[in-house]
N, C-alpha and C positions, 0 to 999 in steps of 0.2 A: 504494500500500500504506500503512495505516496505521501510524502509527509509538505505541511504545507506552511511556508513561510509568515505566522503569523507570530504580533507579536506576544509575550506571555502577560497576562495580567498588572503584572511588576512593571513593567515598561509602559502601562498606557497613562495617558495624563488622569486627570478625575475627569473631564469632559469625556472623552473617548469610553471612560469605563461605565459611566453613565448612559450614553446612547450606547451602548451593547449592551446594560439590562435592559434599558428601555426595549429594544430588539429581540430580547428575550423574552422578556413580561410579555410581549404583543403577539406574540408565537405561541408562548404557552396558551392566550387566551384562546387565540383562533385553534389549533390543534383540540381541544377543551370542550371545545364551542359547542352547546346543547344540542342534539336533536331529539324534538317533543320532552325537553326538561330531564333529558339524560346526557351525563359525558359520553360520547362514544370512546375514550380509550378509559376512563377508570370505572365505566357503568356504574356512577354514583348517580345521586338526586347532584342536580347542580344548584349553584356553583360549587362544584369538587375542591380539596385542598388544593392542590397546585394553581389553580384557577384564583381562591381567594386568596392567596399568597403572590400573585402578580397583580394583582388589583389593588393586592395591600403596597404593593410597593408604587405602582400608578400612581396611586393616591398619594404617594409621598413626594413625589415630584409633580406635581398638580397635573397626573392626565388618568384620576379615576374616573370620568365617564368616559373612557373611549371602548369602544367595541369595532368588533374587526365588520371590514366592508360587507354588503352583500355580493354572494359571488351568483353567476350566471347557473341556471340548474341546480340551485342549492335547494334542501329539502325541506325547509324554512321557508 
């Protein structure tokens, strides 16, 4: 497997390591993302942990109402 040139944690500014949670947070929610008030990857009642744990963190840098776009043929 190739290994890929990025940089480690340690190396990124606090801006940089901020918009790669933010990146993260925003991924977790969409991956997450209800269908008919279920996670499809933890088959919980949502909002699932990992879900309110990127919200929780949203909310800490002021983007707790974002939700991911609608996508084309989604089941929603």
């Amino acid at each position: 497997m190739a290994t890929h040139d990025r940089p480690s944690p340690a190396s990124l500014s606090a801006a940089q390591l901020r918009a790669r949670m933010i990146l993260s947070a925003r991924r977790i929610i969409t991956e997450h993302w209800p269908r008919v008030d279920r996670c499809p990857i933890c088959r919980s009642a949502w909002p699932c942990p990992p879900t309110e744990t990127a919200y929780d963190y949203l909310g800490s840098v002021g983007q707790g109402n974002w939700a991911p776009p609608q996508r084309a043929g989604s089941e929603r």
